[in-house]
C-alpha positions in Angstrom: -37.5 47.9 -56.9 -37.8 49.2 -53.7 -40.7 49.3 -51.3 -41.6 52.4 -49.7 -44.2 54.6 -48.1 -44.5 58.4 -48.9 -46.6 60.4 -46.3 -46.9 64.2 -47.8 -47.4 67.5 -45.6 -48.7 70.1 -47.7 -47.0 74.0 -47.3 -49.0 76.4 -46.9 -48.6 80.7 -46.8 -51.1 83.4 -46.6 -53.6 80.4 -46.9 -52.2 79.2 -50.6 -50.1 75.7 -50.4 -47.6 76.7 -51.7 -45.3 73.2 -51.2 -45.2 69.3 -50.2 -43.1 68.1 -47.5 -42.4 64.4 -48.1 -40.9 61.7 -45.8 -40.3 58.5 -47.8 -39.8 55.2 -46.2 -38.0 52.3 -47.3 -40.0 49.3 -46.0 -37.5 47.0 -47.1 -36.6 45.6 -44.0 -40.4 45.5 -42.8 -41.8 43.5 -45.7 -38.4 41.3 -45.0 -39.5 40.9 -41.6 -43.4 40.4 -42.7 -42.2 38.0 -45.0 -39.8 35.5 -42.4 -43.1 35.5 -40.2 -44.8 34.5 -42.8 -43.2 31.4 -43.6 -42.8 30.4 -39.9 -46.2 30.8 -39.6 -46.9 28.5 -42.7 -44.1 26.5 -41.1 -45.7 25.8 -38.0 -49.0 25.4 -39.4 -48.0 22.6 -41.9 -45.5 21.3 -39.7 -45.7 17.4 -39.5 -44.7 17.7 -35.7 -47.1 18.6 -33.3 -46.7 22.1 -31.7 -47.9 23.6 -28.5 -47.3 26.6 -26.6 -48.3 27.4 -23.5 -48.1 30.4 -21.2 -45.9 30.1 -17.7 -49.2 28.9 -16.2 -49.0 25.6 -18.6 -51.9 27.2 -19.9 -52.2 26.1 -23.5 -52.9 29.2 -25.8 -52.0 28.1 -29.2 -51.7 24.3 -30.9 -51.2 23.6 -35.2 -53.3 21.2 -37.2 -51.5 18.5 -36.5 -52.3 18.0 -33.1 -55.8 17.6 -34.0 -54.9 14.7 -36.2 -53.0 13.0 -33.6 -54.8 14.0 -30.4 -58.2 14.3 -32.0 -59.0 17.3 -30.1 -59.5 20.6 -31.9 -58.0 24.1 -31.1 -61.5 25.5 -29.4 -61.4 22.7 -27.6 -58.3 22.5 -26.4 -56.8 26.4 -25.5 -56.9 27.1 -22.5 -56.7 23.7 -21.1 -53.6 22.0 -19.7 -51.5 19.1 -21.3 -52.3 17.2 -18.5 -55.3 16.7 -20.5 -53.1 14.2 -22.3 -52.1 12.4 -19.5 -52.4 8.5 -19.8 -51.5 7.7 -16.0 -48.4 5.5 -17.5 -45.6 8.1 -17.3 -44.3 9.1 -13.6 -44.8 12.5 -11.4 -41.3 12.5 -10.8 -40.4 12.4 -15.1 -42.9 15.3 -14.9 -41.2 17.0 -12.0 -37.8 16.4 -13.7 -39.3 18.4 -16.7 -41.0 21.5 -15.2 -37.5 21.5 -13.3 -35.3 22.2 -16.5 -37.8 24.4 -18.4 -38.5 26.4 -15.5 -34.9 27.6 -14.7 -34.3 28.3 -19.0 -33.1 24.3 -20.2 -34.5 22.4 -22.6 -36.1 18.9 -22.0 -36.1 16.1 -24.4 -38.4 12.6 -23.5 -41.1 10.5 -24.4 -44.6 10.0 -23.3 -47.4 8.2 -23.6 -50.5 9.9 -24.0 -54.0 9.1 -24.2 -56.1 11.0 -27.8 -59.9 12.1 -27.2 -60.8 8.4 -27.7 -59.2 6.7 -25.4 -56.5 5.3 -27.5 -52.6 5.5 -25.9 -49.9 6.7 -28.2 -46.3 7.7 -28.0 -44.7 10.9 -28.4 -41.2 12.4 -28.3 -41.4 15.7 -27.4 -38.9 18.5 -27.1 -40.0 21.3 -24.8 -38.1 24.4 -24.2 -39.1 28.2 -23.1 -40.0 31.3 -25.0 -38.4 34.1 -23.6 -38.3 37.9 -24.2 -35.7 40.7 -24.5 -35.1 40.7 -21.0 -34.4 37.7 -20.6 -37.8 36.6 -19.0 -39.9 33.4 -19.6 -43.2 34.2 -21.1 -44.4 30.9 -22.6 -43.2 27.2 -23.5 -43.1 25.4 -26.8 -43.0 21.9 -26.8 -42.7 20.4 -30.6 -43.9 16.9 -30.6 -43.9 13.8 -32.7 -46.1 10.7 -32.9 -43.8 7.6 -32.1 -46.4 5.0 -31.7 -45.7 2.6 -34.7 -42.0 3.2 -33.9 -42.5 2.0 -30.5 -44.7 -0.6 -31.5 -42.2 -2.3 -33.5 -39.5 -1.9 -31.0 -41.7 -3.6 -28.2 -42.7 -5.9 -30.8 -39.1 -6.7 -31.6 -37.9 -7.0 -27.7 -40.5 -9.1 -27.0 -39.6 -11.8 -29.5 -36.2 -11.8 -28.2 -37.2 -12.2 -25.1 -39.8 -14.7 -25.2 -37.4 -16.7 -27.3 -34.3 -16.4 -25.3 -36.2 -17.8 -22.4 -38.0 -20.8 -24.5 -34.5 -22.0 -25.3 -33.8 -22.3 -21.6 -36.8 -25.0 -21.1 -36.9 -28.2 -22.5 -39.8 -29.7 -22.1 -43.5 -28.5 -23.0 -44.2 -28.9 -19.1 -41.8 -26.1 -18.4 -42.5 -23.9 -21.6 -46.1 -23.0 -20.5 -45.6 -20.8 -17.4 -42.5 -19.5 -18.8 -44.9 -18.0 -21.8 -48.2 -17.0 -19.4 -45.1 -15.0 -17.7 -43.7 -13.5 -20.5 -47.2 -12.6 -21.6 -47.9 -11.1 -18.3 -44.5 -9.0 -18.4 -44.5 -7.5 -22.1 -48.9 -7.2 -21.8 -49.4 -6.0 -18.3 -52.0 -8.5 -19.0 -54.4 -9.4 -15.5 -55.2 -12.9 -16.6 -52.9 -15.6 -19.1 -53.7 -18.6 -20.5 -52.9 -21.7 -23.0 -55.3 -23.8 -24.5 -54.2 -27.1 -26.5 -56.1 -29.3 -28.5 -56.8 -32.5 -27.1 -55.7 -34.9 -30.0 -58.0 -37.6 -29.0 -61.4 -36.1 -29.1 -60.4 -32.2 -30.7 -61.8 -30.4 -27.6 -59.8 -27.9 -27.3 -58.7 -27.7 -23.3 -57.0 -25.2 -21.0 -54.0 -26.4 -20.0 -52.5 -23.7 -17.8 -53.9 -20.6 -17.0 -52.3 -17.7 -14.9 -53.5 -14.6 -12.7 -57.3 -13.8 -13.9 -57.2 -16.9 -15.6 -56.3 -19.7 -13.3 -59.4 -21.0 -12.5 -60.0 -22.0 -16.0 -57.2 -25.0 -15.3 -58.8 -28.3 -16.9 -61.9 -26.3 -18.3 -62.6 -28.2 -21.8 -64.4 -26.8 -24.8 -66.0 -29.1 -27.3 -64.4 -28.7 -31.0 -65.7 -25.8 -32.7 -67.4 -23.8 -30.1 -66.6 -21.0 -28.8 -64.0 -18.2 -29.5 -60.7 -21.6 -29.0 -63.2 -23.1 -32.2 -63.5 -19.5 -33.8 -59.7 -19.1 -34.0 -58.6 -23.0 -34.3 -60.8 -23.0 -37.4 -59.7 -19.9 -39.1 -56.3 -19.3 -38.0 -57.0 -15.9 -36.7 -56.1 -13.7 -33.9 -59.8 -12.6 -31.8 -60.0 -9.6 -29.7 -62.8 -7.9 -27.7 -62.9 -5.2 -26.0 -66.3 -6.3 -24.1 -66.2 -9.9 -23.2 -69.4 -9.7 -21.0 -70.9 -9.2 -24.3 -69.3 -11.3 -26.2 -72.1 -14.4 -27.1 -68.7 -16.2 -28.4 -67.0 -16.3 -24.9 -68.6 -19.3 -23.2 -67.4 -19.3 -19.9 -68.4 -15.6 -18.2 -67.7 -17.1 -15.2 -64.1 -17.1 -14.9 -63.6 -13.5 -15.8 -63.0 -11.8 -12.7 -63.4 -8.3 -14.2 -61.4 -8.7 -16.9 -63.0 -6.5 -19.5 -61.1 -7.4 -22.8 -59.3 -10.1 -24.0 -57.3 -11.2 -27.0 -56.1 -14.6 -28.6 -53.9 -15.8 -31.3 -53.7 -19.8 -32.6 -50.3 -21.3 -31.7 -50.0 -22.9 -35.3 -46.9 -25.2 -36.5 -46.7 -26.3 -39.8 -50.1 -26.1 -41.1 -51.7 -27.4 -37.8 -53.0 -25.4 -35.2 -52.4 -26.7 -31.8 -53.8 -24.3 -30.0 -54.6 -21.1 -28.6 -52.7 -18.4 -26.4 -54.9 -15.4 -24.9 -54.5 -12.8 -22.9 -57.2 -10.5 -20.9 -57.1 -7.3 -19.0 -59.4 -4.6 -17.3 -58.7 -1.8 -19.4 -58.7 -2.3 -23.6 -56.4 -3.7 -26.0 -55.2 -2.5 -28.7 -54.5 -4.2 -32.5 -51.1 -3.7 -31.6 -51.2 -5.7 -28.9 -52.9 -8.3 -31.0 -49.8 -8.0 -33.3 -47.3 -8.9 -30.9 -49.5 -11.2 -29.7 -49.8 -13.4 -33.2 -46.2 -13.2 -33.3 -45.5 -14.7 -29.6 -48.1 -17.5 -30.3 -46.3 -18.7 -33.6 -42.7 -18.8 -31.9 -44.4 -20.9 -28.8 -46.1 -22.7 -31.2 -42.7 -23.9 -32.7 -41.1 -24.4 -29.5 -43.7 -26.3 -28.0 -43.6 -28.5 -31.4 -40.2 -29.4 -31.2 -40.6 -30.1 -27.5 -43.4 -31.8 -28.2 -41.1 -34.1 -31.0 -38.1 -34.4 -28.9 -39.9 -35.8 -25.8 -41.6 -38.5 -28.5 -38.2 -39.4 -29.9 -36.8 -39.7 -25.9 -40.0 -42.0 -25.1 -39.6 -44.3 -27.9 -35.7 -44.2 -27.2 -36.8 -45.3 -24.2 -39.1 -47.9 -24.5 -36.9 -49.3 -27.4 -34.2 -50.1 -24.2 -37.0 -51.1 -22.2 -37.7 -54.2 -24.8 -34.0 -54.8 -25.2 -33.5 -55.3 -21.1 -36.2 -57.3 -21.5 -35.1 -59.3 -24.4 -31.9 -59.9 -22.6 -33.6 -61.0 -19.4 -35.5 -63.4 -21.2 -32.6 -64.5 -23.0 -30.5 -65.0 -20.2 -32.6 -65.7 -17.0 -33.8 -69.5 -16.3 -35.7 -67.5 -13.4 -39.3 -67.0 -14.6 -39.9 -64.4 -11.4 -36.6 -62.3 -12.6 -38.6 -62.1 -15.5 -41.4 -61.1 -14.4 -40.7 -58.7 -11.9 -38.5 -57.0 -14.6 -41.8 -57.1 -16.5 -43.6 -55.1 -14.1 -40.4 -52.4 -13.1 -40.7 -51.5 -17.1 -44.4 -51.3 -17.3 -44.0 -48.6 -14.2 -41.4 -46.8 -15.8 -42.8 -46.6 -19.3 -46.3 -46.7 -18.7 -45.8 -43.8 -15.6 -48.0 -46.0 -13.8 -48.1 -46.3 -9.8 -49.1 -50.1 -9.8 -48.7 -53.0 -12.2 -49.7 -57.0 -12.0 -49.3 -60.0 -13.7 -52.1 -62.5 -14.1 -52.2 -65.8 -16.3 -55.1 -67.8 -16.7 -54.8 -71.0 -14.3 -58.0 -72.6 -16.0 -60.7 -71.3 -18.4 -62.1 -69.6 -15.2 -59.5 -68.6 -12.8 -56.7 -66.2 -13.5 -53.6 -66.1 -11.1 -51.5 -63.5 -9.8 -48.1 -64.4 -10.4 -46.1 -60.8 -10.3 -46.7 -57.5 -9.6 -46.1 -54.3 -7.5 -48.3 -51.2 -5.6 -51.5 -53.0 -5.0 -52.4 -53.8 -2.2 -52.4 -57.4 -1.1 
């Protein structure tokens, strides 16, 4: 079958019609036509990419459905507006110059950005933006299809940071040199204002700050008894914390250190069932559960280096003090001299002990006791 239009002009002669003229159509090719536009419209409407067009203004006269879902903003709301609406402040004038430069002159531009939805929330997008033009050869609009990157990103960053953080923990050796090495790797991968490490004080279970950087660094030696707090919140459950308005936070004790940091998040630093601490992180501006994410997975990696640091420099110190009692085994074994003896006393118990003075005293009579050896008092 074959569609068609048939438009009749009647005949007419000494006022009797006396014929039809007929012009039939085939609409074959229109209803083709209808059709294709059809399913590109139901293309673009269902697409699972975000589309936009705008006119040569950067005017923006027509998005789909799904930028809604990703942007939050509706079509009423948004024509007419520019996508700079979008903008999050993190991508750079001159990417944006780079852009308008290749679409402008007829080129296509492919990049990333990240954007900022309705609610505040940042996510990624790769976006492929490229102009409309008409017979003539003129630019009349732009049509930028876009796709929602952020979990793809997320990993990514999430995947770059553990190599990172984990190729420069391998470098340190000691605890003493792992915790600013973390606070900076925080500070780098977070763009975090403020870093800090809390440990658990194995003696009493406050939990204390051990190092803190940027925003942070006045909380140096601040100690929190056990089980108070947001350190006793996340020692005791093993989860991450995160809150996006710590002024009004009645778990964050210690308002005074903020220096407007607005949010902050922390993850325990747990080891083989035991938590020895925790790791946090604040900023001005919010954070995100991502963040958190990466976070969690940071603080179990230091965790484990700091554990094994934390073993090795046990095993060097009993190594240690293991020689330390054979050199004085020998010197007792071999030396006549009872001051060789004690002086070599006194050099171990300064080594070992990482004191800065040491004496000797025996008891003379039930009453007195006598110096007999000893080194960095004053006499």
């Amino acid at each position: 079958e074959t569609p068609v239009t048939i438009t009749g002009v009647p005949r007419w002669r000494d006022n009797k019609v006396i014929g039809t003229i007929a012009v039939i159509t085939d609409l074959t090719e229109r209803k083709n036509a209808e059709e294709q536009l059809r399913k590109l419209s139901t293309a673009v409407e269902q697409s699972p990419a975000s589309i936009v067009i705008t006119n040569t203004r950067g005017e923006i006269e027509y998005v789909n459905p799904k930028f809604k879902d990703v942007t939050g903003y509706s079509a009423a709301e948004i024509i007419g507006q520019n996508p700079r609406l979008l903008k999050s402040g993190h991508t750079s004038d001159d990417e944006y110059k780079t852009m308008w430069q290749t679409i402008s002159v007829g080129g296509e531009w492919r990049g990333k950005f990240l954007n900022k939805k309705k609610n505040g929330d940042l996510y990624w997008e790769s976006a492929s933006i490229s102009p409309i033009v008409n017979d003539a050869g003129e630019i009349t609009h732009y049509l930028a299809v876009k796709e929602d990157i952020t979990e793809r990103e997320h990993r990514e960053q999430e995947l770059e940071a553990i190599a990172a953080i984990s190729l420069a923990l391998r470098a340190a050796p000691t605890r003493k040199e792992m915790l600013p090495i973390i606070l900076e790797q925080l500070h780098r991968l977070f763009h975090s204002d403020g870093e800090a490490i809390s440990m658990v004080d194995p003696l009493g279970n406050d939990v204390v700050v051990e190092l803190g950087h940027g925003a942070f660094a006045s909380a140096n030696g601040i100690r929190v008894p056990a089980r108070q707090g947001v350190s006793g919140l996340v020692i005791q459950s093993g989860q991450p914390y995160l809150s996006n308005d710590v002024q009004h936070d009645p778990n964050f004790l210690r308002k005074d250190i903020l220096q407007g940091i607005h949010a902050f998040a922390c993850a325990p630093l747990s080891s083989h069932e035991a938590t020895l601490g925790v790791l946090w992180i604040g900023r001005v501006t919010d954070i995100i559960p991502t963040d958190v994410r990466v976070l969690v997975a940071i603080a179990d990696i230091a965790a484990t280096a700091i554990q094994r640091a934390a073993l090795h420099e046990q095993t060097t110190k009993q190594l240690e003090r293991m020689t330390a009692l054979r050199t004085i085994d020998a010197a007792i074994s071999n030396s006549f001299d009872m001051r060789v003896t004690l002086n070599l006393f006194i050099e171990q118990a300064l080594s070992q002990l990482n004191v800065h003075a040491a004496s000797i005293l025996i008891h003379k009579d039930r009453l007195i006791l006598e110096y007999v050896a000893g080194s960095g008092f004053r006499s």
